[in-house]
DSSP file (Angstrom, degrees, kcal/mol; ACC not computed):
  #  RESIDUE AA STRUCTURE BP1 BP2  ACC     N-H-->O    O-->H-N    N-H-->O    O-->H-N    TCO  KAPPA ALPHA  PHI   PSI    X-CA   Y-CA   Z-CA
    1    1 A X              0   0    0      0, 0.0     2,-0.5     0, 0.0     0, 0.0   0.000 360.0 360.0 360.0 145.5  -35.1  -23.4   87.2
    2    2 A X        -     0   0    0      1,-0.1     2,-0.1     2,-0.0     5,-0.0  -0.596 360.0-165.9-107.5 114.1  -38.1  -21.1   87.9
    3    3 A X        -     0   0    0     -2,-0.5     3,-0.2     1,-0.1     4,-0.1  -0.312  36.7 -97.0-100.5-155.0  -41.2  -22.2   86.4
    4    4 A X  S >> S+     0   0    0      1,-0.2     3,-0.9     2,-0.1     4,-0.6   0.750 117.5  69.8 -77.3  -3.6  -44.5  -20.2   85.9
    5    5 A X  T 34 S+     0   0    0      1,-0.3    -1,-0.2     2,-0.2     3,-0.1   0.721  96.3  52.8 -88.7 -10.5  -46.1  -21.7   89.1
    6    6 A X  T 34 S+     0   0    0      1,-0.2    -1,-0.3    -3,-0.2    -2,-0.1   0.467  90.8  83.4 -96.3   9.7  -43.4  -19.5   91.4
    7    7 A X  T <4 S-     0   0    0     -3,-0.9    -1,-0.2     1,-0.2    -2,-0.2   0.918  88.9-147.4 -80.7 -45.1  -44.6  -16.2   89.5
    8    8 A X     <  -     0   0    0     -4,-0.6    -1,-0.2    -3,-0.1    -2,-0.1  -0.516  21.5 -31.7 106.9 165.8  -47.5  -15.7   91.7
    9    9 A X     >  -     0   0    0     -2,-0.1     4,-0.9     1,-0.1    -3,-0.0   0.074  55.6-112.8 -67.4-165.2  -50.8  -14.5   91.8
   10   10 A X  T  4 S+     0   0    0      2,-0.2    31,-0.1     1,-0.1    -1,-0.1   0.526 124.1  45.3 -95.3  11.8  -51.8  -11.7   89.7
   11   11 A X  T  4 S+     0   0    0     29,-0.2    31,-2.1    30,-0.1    32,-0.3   0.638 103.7  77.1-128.2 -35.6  -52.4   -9.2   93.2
   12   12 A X  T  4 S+     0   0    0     29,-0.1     2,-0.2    30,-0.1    -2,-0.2   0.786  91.9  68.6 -24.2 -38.4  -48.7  -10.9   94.1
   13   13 A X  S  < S-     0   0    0     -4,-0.9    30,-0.8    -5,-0.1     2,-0.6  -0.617  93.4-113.0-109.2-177.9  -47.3   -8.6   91.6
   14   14 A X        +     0   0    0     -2,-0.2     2,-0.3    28,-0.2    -3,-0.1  -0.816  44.4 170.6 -91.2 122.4  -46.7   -5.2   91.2
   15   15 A X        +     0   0    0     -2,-0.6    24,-2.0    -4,-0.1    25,-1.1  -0.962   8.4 170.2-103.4 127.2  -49.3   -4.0   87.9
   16   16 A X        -     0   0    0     -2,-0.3     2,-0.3    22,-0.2    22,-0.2  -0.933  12.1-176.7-137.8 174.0  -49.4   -0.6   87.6
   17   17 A X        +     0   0    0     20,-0.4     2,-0.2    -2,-0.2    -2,-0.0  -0.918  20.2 130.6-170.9 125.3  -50.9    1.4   84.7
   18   18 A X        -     0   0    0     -2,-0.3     2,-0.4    18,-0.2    18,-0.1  -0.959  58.8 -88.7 177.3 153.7  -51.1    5.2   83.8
   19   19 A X        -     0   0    0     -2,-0.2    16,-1.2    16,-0.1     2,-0.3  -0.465  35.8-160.3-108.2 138.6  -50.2    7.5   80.4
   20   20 A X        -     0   0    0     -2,-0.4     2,-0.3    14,-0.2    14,-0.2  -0.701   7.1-156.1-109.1 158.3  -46.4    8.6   80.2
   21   21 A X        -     0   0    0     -2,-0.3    12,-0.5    12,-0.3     2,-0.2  -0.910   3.8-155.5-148.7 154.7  -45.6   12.0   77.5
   22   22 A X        +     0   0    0     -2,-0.3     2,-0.3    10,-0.2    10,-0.2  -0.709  14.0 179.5-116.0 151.8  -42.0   12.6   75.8
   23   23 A X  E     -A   31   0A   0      8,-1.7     8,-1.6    -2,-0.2     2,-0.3  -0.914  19.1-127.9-154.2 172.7  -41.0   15.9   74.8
   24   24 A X  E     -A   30   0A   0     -2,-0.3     2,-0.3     6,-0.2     6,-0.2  -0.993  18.4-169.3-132.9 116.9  -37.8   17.3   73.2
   25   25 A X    >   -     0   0    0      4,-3.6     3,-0.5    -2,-0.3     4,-0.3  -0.805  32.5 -77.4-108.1 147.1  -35.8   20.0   74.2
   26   26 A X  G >  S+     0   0    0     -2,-0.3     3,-0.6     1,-0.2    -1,-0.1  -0.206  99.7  16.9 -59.0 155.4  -32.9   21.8   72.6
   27   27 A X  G 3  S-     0   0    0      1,-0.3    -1,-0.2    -3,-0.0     3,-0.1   0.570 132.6 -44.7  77.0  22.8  -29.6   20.7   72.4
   28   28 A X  G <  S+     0   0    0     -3,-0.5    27,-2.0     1,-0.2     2,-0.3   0.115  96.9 127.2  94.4 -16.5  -30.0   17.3   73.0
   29   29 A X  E <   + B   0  54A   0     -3,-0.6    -4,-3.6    -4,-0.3     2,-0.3  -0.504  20.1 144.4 -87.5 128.5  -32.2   17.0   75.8
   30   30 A X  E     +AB  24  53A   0     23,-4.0    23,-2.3    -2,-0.3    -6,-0.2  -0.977   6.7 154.7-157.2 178.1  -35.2   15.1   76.3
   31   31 A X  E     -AB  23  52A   0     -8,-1.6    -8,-1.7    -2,-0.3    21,-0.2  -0.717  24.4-123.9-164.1-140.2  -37.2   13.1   78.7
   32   32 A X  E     - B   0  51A   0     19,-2.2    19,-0.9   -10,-0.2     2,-0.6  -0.661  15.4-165.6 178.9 102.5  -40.7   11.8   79.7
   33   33 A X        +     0   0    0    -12,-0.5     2,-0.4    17,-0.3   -12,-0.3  -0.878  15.0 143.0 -90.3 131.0  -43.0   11.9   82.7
   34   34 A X        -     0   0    0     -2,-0.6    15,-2.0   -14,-0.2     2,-0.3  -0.893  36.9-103.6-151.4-156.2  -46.0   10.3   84.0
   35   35 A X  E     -C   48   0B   0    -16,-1.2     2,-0.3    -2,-0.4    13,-0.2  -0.988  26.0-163.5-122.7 124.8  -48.4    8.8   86.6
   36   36 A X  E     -C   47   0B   0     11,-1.5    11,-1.2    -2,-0.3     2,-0.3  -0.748   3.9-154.9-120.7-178.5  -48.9    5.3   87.2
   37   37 A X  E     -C   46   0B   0     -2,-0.3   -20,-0.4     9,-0.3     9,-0.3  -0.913  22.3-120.7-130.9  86.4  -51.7    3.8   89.0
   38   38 A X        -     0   0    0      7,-1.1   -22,-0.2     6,-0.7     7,-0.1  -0.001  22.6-174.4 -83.7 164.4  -51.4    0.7   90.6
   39   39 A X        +     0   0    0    -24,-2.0   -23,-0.2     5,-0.1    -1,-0.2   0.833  61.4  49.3-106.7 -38.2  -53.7   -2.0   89.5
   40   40 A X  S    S-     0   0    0    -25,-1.1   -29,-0.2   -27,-0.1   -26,-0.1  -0.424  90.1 -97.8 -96.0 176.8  -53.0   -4.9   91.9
   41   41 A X  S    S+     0   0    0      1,-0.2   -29,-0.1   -31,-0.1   -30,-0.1   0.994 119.6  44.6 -67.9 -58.8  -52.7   -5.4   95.6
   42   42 A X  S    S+     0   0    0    -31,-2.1   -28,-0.2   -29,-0.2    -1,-0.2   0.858  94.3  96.4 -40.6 -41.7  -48.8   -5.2   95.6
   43   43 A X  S    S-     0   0    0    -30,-0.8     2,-0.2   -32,-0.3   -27,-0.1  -0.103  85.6-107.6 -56.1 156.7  -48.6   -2.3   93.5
   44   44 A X        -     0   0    0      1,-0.1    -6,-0.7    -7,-0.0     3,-0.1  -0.594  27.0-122.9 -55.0 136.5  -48.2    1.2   94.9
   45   45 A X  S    S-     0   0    0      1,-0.2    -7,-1.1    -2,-0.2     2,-0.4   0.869  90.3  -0.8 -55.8 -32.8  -51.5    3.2   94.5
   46   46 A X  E     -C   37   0B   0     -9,-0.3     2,-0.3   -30,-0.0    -9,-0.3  -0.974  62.1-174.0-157.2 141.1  -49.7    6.1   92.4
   47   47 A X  E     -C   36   0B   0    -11,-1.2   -11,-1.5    -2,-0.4     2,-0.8  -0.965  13.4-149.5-120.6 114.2  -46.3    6.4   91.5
   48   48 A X  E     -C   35   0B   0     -2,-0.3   -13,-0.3   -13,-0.2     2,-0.1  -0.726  20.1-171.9 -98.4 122.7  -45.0    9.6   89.8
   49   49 A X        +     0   0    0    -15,-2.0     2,-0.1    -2,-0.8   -15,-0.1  -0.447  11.2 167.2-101.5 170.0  -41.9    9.1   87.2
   50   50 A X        -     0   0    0    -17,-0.2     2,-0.3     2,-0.1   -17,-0.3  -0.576   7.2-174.4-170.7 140.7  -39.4   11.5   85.2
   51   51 A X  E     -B   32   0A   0    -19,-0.9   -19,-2.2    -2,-0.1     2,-0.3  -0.956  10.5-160.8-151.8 152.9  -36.5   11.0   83.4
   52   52 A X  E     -B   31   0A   0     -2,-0.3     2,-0.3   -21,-0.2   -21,-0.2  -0.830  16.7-167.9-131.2 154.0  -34.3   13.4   81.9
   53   53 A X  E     -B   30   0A   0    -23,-2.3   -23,-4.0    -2,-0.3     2,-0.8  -0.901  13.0-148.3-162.4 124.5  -31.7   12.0   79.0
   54   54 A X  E     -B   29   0A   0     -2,-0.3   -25,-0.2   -25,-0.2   -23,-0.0  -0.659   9.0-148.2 -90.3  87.9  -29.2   13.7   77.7
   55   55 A X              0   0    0    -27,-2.0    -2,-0.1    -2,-0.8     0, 0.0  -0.234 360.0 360.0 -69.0 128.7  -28.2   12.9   73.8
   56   56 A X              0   0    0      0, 0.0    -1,-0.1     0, 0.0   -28,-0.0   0.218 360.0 360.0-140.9 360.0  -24.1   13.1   72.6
Protein backbone atom coordinates (compact mmCIF):
# COMPACT_ATOMS: atom_id res chain seq x y z
CA UNK A 1 0.00 0.00 0.00
CA UNK A 2 1.34 3.44 -1.08
CA UNK A 3 1.56 5.88 1.60
CA UNK A 4 2.06 9.76 1.32
CA UNK A 5 5.83 9.45 1.91
CA UNK A 6 6.22 7.70 -1.80
CA UNK A 7 4.27 10.81 -3.44
CA UNK A 8 7.32 12.88 -3.62
CA UNK A 9 8.52 16.23 -3.45
CA UNK A 10 6.52 18.97 -4.54
CA UNK A 11 9.21 19.79 -7.86
CA UNK A 12 8.84 15.65 -8.11
CA UNK A 13 5.55 16.25 -9.63
CA UNK A 14 4.15 17.52 -12.56
CA UNK A 15 2.08 21.21 -11.27
CA UNK A 16 1.00 23.03 -13.95
CA UNK A 17 -1.32 26.07 -13.85
CA UNK A 18 -2.90 28.29 -16.66
CA UNK A 19 -6.81 29.67 -17.50
CA UNK A 20 -8.85 27.04 -19.78
CA UNK A 21 -12.29 28.84 -21.85
CA UNK A 22 -15.44 26.59 -23.06
CA UNK A 23 -17.52 27.66 -25.76
CA UNK A 24 -20.57 26.11 -27.45
CA UNK A 25 -21.18 25.50 -30.87
CA UNK A 26 -24.19 24.50 -32.83
CA UNK A 27 -25.53 21.27 -33.04
CA UNK A 28 -24.07 19.73 -30.36
CA UNK A 29 -20.58 20.65 -30.40
CA UNK A 30 -18.44 22.10 -27.79
CA UNK A 31 -15.07 22.11 -26.41
CA UNK A 32 -12.38 24.06 -24.43
CA UNK A 33 -8.80 25.26 -24.77
CA UNK A 34 -6.06 26.56 -22.87
CA UNK A 35 -2.47 27.11 -21.79
CA UNK A 36 -0.83 25.66 -18.90
CA UNK A 37 2.25 26.68 -17.29
CA UNK A 38 4.21 24.53 -15.45
CA UNK A 39 4.81 25.38 -11.92
CA UNK A 40 7.36 22.72 -10.70
CA UNK A 41 10.58 21.29 -11.83
CA UNK A 42 8.91 18.07 -13.51
CA UNK A 43 6.26 19.91 -15.12
CA UNK A 44 6.53 21.01 -18.74
CA UNK A 45 7.09 24.82 -19.11
CA UNK A 46 3.87 25.25 -21.35
CA UNK A 47 1.53 22.94 -22.52
CA UNK A 48 -1.25 23.84 -24.95
CA UNK A 49 -4.69 21.76 -24.68
CA UNK A 50 -8.08 21.45 -26.80
CA UNK A 51 -10.74 19.24 -26.78
CA UNK A 52 -13.59 19.02 -29.01
CA UNK A 53 -16.83 16.97 -27.65
CA UNK A 54 -19.42 16.00 -29.45
CA UNK A 55 -23.04 15.84 -27.58
CA UNK A 56 -25.89 12.91 -28.82
Amino acid sequence: MNTTKTIGSFDDQEHQLGPLFKFSLNNGWSGNFGALYGISDSAPDKEYRMTLIFGF
